[in-house]
N, C-alpha and C positions, 0 to 999 in steps of 0.2 A: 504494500500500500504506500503511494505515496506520503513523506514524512510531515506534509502539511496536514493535510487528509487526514491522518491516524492523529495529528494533535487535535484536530478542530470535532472528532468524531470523541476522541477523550473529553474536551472539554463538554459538550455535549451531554454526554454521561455524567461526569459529574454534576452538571448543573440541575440533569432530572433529580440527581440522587438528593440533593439537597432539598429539592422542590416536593420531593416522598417522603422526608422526613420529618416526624410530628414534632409540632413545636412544647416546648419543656411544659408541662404542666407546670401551673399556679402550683407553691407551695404555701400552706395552710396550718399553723400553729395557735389552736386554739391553749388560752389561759384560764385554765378554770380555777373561781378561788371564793373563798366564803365573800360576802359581803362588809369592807370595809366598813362602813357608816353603823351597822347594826342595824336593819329596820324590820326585822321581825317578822317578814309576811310568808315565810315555808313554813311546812309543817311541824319541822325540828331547825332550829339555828343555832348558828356558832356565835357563841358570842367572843367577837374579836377585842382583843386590848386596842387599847387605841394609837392608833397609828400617827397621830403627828407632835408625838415626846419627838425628844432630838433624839433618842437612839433609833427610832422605828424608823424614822423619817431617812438615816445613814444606809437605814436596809433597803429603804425601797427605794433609795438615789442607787444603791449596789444592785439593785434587782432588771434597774432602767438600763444601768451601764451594761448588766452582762447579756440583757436580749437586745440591745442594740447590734451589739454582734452577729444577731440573724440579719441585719442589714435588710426592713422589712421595710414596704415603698406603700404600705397602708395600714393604720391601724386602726380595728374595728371595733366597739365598746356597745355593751347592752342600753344602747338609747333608740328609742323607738323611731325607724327608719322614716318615721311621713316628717319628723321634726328637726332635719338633719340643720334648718336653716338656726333653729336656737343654738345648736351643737356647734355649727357655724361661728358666731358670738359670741360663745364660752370661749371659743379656743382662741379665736383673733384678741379677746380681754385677756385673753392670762400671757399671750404670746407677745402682749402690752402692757405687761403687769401691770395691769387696772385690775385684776381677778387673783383674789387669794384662795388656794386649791384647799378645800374642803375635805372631810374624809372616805368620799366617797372613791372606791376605786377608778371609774371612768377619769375621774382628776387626777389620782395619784399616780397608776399606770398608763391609761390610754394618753393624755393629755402631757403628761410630762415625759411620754418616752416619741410621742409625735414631733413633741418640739424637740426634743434632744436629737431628734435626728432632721429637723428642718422640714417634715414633711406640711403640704400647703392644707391636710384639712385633715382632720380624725372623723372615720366615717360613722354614720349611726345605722346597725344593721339589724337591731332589734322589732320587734313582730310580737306586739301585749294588744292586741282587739278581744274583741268579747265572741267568743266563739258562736254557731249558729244555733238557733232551739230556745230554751228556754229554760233559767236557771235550777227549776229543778231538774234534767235534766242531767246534770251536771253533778249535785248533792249528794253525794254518795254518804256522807254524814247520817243525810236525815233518813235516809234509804236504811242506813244499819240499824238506827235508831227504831224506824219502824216495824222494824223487822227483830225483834228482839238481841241485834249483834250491837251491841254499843261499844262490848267489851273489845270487839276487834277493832276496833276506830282507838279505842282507850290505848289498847297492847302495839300496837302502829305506831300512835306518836311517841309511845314511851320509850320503844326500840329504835327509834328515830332520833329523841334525843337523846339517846345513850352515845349513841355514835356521834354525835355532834357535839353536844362535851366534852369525848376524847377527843376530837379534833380541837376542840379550843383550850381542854389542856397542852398539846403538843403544841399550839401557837404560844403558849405562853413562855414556853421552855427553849424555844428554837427560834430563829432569825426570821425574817419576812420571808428569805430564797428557802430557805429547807423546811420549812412550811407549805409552800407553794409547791415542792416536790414533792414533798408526802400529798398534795390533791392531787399533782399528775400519775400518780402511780396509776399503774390501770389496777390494780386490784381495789383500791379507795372508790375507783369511778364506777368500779363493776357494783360494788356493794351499796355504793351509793344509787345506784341504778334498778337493783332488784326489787324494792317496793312498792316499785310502780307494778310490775307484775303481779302482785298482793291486792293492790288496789283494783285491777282491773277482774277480781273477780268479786267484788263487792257489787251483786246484783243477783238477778236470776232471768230465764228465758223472756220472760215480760218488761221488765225492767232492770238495767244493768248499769246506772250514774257510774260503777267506779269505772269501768271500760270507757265510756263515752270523755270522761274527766283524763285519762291517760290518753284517748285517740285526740284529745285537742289539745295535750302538750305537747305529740308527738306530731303536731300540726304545727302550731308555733316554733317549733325546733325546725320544720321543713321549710317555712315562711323564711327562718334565720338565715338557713343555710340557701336558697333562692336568693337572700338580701346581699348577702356576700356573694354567692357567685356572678348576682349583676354586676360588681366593679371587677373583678378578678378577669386580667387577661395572662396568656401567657408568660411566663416566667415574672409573673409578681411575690413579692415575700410577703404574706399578709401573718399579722397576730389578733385576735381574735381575743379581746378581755372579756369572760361572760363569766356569770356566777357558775361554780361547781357542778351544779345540777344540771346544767346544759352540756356540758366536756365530751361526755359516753356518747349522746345522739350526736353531735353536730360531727364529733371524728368521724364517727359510723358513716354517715351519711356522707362526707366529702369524698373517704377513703371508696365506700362501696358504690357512688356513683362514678366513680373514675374521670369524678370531678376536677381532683386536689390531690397532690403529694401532700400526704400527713407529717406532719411536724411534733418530735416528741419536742415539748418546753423543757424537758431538764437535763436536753444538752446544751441548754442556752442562760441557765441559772449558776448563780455566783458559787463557788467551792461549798462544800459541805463544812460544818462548822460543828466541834461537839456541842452538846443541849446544855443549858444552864441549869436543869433542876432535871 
């Protein structure tokens, strides 16, 4: 073959090849973590020490330093996605420090690790509407009640805050980072996850509030994760600040739609540290 010819028929090929090869998926590092501020609205809560003493404050500057290292070009925070325009005006006030950062995580993580890396907006990617039907419907409570089960509504939350105590003993003992790695465990997320499956048989053939009360979290969690895939293009770094209870589905769902390359968080959290008590 002529040596023109065989170059120009290479190039060729190569350029198909590069034109058949898929582009990098969006990677996806959901932060799941109890709710800084304490506001009380799960079924079981952690109650957090508070986070803006000056040592808390050193951990979660150390927490911002060390997931900036994912080098993420969006970060997304449990604020309800129709209100991106208030979320807007939070961040341009604080990025003007005209706004002093409250203890709410969306400020501590989302907002100070967006500036810390310059990026121009922290997204709001949250999905809290009121589900369709009609709230009993929904009441899986009054359903047990009626039904002579109270005791399992009682034995639920009580085993709900067992666990959630220990988690807020281990926050008291241990830094903001190795705190945050004990919720990314997947065994934390698994076991934090398995109640809802308890719940969902809280009914019978005629009526079944606890199923219909898990099919509309497991709705809002797909709303979530639809809210994030609308910004995510190709080879984006996204982190994902939501409370704990969201972590199990929205992985699930990025990893098993072959949406999102999943991101473990605690190879982006500060060294491990021994516990103080």
């Amino acid at each position: 073959m002529n040596p023109w010819l065989k170059s120009a028929a290479a190039l060729v090929v190569a350029a198909m090849t590069l034109a058949a090869a898929p582009a990098p998926k969006p990677q996806l590092m959901v932060l799941g973590l109890a709710h800084f501020d304490n506001p009380a609205r799960d079924i079981a809560n952690v109650k957090v020490e508070d986070v803006l003493t000056p040592v808390r404050q050193r951990e979660i500057e150390a927490v911002v330093e060390s997931l900036a290292r994912f080098h993420p070009n969006h970060v997304a925070v449990e604020w309800e996605s129709t209100d991106q325009a208030a979320l807007d005006k939070r961040y341009a006030d604080y990025r003007a420090g005209r706004l002093k950062l409250t203890r709410d995580e969306r400020d501590q993580i989302g907002l100070r690790l967006a500036a810390r890396l310059r990026l121009p907006r922290v997204d709001a990617a949250d999905w809290n509407q009121e589900p369709p039907g009609k709230d009993e419907d929904y009441d899986f409570p009054a359903w047990l009640k009626a039904h002579g089960r109270e005791a399992d509504w009682v034995a639920l939350q009580a085993d709900g805050q067992r666990f959630a105590d220990a988690m807020a003993a281990r926050n008291r003992c241990t830094t903001i980072g190795d705190w945050l790695r004990g919720l990314a465990d997947p065994a934390y997320m698994l076991r934090l996850e398995r109640p809802y499956y308890r719940i969902a048989t809280f009914g019978d053939a005629k009526q079944n509030p606890g199923a219909a009360w898990v099919g509309a979290w497991h709705a809002r969690n797909l709303h979530i994760y639809d809210n994030l895939l609308a910004f995510a293009k190709p080879g984006d770094r996204i982190i994902a600040v939501f409370g704990s209870g969201h972590a199990w589905l929205l992985r699930r769902y990025a990893s098993e739609s072959g949406s999102f390359a999943v991101v473990d968080p605690r190879a982006y959290l500060p060294p491990v540290t021994p516990p103080t008590c």
